[in-house]
N, C-alpha and C positions, 0 to 999 in steps of 0.2 A: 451513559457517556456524559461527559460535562459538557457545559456549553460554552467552552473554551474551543473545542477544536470545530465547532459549526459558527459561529457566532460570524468572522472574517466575512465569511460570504453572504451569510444571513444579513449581515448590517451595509450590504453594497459597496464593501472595499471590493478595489479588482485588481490592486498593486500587489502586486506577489505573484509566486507560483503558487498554485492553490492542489492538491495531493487526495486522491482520497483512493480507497482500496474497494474493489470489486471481488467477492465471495465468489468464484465460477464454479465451487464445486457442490458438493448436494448435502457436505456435515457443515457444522457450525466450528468457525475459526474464535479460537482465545487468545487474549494476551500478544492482539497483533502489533508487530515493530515495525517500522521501517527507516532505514537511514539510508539518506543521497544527499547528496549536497554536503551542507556542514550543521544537519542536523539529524534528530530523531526523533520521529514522530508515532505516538502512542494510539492506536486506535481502537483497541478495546476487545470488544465482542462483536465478529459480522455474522449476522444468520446466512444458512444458504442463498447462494443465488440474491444477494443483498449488498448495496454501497454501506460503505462506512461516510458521515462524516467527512466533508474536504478539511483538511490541515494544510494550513500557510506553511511554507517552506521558503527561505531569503533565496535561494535557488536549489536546483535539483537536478534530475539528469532520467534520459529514458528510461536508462536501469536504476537498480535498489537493493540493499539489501532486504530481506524478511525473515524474520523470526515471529513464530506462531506456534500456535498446540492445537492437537486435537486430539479431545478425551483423555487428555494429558500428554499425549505423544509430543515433544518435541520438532519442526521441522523446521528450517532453513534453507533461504536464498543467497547468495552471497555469489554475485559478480565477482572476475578474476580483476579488474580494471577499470575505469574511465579514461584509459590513454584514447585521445581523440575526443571526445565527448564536450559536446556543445554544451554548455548551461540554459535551460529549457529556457523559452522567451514566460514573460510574465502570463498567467492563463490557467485554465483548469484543465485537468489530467485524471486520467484513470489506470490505478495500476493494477490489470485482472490479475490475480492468484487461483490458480488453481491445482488439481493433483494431474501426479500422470497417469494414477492406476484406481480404481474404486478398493482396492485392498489394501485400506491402512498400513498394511506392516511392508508392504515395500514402493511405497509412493513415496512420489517427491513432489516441492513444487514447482508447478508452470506460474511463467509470467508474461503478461503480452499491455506495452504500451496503447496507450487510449488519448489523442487530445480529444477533450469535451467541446 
C-alpha cells in the first residue's frame, strides 16, 4: 500500500474526514474502491478481519459505494441516494464490509458505519 493513503493521519493532520475500510469477513478483499463524497478512494488489499489504511476524503457521507473482488469474483455496494444526508463532520470513520453468506457465489456485501 503506498504511503499516500496512511501518511494524513500518521503525520497528525486531523482536518478532514478521514475513511478507512474494515475487512469483517474471514477471505481476503482485492482491489478495494470506495466513493462518497466527491471522491474515490483506493484501498488496495485488506486481510481478514483487518483495517485498511485511513484515506482523507474533502467529505463523505455514512453510506458508500464499494467495489472489490474476491478470488476474482467481482462484488458491489452501491447506495440508491444520498437524498437527506448530512456531510460527515471532520473525524475518523470506519466503514465495515462484509458478506452476507460464507458461500461465495451467492453473497453480497454488508456495510455498517463506525465513527472512530
Amino acid at each position: 500500500m503506498s504511503a499516500f493513503f496512511g501518511c494524513d493521519a500518521v503525520d497528525g493532520e486531523n482536518n478532514g474526514v478521514f475513511i478507512r475500510v474494515r475487512n469483517n469477513s474471514d477471505l481476503t478483499f482485492q482491489q478495494v474502491t470506495v466513493i462518497t463524497g466527491n471522491r474515490e478512494g483506493f484501498f488496495g488489499e485488506i486481510e481478514p478481519r483487518q483495517n485498511s489504511d485511513y484515506v482523507k476524503f474533502d467529505h463523505a457521507f455514512r453510506y458508500a459505494s464499494v467495489f472489490l473482488r474476491i478470488d476474482g469474483k467481482p462484488l458491489q455496494l452501491i447506495p440508491n441516494d444520498y437524498t437527506g444526508e448530512t456531510p460527515l463532520r471532520d473525524g475518523f470513520y470506519t466503514y465495515r464490509v462484509g458478506l452476507s453468506s460464507a458461500n461465495l457465489s451467492d453473497a453480497s456485501l454488508t456495510f455498517e458505519f463506525v465513527r472512530d
